[in-house]
C-alpha positions in Angstrom: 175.9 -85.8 -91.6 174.7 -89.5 -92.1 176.6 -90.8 -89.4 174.6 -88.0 -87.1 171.0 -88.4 -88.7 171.3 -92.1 -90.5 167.8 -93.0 -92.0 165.2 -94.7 -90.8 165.9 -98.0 -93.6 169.9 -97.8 -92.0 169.0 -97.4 -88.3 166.8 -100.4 -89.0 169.5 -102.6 -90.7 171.8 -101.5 -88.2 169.9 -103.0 -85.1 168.5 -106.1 -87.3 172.6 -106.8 -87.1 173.2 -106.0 -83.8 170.6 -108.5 -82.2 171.8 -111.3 -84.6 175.5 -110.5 -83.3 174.0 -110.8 -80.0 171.8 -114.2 -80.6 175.4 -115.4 -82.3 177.2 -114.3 -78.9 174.6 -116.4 -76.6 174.8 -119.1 -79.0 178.5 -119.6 -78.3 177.5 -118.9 -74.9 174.6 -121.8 -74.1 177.5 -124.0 -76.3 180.1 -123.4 -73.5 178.0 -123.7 -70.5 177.0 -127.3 -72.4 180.0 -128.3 -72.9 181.3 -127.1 -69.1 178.1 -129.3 -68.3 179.0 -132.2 -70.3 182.3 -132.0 -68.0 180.8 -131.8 -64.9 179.1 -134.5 -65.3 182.0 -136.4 -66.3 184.2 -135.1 -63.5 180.9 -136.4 -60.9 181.7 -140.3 -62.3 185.2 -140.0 -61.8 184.7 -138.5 -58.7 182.1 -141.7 -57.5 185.0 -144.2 -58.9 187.4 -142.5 -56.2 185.2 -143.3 -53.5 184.5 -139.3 -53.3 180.9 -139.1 -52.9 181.0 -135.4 -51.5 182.8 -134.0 -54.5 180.4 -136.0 -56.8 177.9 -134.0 -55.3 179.5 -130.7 -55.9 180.1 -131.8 -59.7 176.5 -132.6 -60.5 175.4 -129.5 -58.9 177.4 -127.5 -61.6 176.4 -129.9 -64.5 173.1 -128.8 -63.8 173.4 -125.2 -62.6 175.3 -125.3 -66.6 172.7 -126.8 -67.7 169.7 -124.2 -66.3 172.6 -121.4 -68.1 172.3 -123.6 -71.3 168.8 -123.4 -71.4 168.4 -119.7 -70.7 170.9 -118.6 -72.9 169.1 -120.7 -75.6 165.7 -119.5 -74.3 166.6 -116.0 -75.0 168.4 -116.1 -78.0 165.1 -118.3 -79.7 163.5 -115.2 -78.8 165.6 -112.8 -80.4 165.9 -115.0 -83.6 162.0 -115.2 -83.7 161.6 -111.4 -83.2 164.3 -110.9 -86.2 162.6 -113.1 -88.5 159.0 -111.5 -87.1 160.6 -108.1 -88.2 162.4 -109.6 -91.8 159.3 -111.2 -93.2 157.7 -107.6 -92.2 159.8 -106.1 -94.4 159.1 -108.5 -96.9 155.4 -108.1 -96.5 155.6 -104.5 -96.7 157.9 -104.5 -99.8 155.1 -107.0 -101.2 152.6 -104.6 -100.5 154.5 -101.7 -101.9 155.0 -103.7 -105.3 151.5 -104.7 -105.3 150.3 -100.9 -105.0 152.5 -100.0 -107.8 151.1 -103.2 -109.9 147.4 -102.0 -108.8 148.1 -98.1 -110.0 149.1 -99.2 -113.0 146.6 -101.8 -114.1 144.2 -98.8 -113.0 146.2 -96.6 -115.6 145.8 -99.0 -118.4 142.5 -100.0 -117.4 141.6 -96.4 -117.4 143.0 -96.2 -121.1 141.7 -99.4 -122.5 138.3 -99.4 -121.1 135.7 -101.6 -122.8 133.9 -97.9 -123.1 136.7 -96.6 -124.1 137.4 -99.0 -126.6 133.9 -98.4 -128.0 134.2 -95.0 -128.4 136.9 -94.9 -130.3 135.8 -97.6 -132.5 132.5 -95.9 -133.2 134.9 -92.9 -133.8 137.0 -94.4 -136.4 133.9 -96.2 -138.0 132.9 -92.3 -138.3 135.4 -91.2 -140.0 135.7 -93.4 -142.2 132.2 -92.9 -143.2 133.0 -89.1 -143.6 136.2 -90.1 -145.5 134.2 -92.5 -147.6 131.4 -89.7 -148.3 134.2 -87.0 -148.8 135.6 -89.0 -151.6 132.5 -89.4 -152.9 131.8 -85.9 -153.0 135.3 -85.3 -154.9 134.5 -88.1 -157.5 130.8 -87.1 -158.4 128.4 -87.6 -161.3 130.2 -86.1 -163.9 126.9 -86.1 -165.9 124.7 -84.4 -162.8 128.0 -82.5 -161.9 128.5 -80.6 -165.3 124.6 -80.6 -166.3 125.8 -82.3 -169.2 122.7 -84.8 -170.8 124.4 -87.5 -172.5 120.9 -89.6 -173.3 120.4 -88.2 -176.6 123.8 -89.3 -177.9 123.6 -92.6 -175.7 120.6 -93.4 -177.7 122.2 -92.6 -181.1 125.6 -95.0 -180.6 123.1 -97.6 -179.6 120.9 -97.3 -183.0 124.3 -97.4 -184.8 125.6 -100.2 -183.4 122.1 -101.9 -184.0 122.5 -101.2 -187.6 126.0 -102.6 -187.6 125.0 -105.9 -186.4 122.0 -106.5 -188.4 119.3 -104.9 -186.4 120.1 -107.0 -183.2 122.1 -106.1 -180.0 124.4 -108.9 -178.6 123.3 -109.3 -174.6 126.7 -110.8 -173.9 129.9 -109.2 -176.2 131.9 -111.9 -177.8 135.2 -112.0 -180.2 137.7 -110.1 -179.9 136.5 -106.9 -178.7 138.1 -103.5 -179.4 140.2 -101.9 -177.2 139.5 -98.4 -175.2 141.9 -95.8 -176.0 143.6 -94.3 -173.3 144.1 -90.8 -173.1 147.0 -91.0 -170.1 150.1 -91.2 -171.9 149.1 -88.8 -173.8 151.8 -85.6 -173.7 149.7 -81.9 -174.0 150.1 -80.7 -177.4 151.6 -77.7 -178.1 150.1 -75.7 -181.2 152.3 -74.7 -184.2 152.0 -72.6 -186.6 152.5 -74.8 -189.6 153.6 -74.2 -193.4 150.8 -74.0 -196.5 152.4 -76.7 -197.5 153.0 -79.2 -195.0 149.0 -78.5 -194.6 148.5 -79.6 -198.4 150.3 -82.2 -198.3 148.2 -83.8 -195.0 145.0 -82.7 -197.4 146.4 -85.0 -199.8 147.3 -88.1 -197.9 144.0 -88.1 -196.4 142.4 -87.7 -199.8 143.9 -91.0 -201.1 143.0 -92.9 -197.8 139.4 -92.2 -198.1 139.6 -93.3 -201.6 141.0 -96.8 -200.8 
């Protein structure tokens, strides 16, 4: 079947080769007729040397009917060559062309995708959700005070008097010494209730008793 209907690309290739077989084949061509020229020529001196004026005649007619074949066989292959390198850089142009439409389709692609608009957009986009991820974990963390309705200003008020009396009457603006430590309440496992004995519960009574009179 491809030998009956070859494509377009191997009927092409196929005559690209046949005319440079053919400019090869007149090449060798205006080559012979030179060198049957070159010959002629020759045979016209010798020819004069023997006195044979007549023949000399005859010769130099041939050197230069070979040399009118030369120069049309050379004539018509410069033709054929120039045609085949006419239709080759074609091709070459074309294939150019093809590449560079591919090239352009894509740069349109990703110019399409990366837009300077684009790009804006989805950078005001992320800036907006961060913002709403921002305010969400706001919402979750709260004011535990506004939150639970819980007002803490009375007792606020209260640690501050006592801590005034502790220090003589006067609050430190800036804490100093060794400060105590916050107690943290992470590690801490959840108790379990028990049901303990009478006794075990005396003997706590006790032990505090004697630490609060130390």
């Amino acid at each position: 079947m491809k030998r009956l209907f070859p494509k377009k690309g191997e009927q092409k290739d196929k005559m690209i080769m046949e005319v440079k077989k053919h400019a090869r084949e007149l090449a060798l061509r205006s080559r012979g007729f030179a060198r049957r020229a070159d010959i002629a020529r020759q045979n016209a001196k010798i020819a004069l040397q023997r006195g044979e004026r007549d023949r000399a005649k005859n010769y130099l007619i041939q050197y230069k009917q070979y040399q009118l074949k030369t120069d049309r066989a050379n004539n018509i292959r410069a033709k054929f060559e120039r045609q085949i390198e006419a239709i080759e850089e074609g091709i070459t142009i074309q294939k150019s062309g093809q590449f560079m439409s591919k090239i352009r389709d894509e740069l349109k692609t990703i110019a399409m995708k990366a837009s300077p608009t684009k790009i804006a957009e989805i950078s005001e986009d992320s800036e907006m959700y961060v913002t709403e991820i921002e305010e969400a974990g706001d919402i979750l963390a709260g004011d535990p005070e506004i939150d639970l309705g819980i007002d803490i200003g009375d007792e606020l008020n209260q640690l501050e008097t006592e801590l005034l009396l502790n220090t003589s009457g006067t609050m430190p603006n800036v804490p100093v010494g060794n400060l105590p430590a916050y107690i943290s309440d992470v590690d801490l496992e959840e108790e379990t209730p028990e049901i303990e004995s009478k006794e075990k519960l005396q003997a706590e009574i006790e032990k505090l008793k004697k630490e609060l009179d130390v």
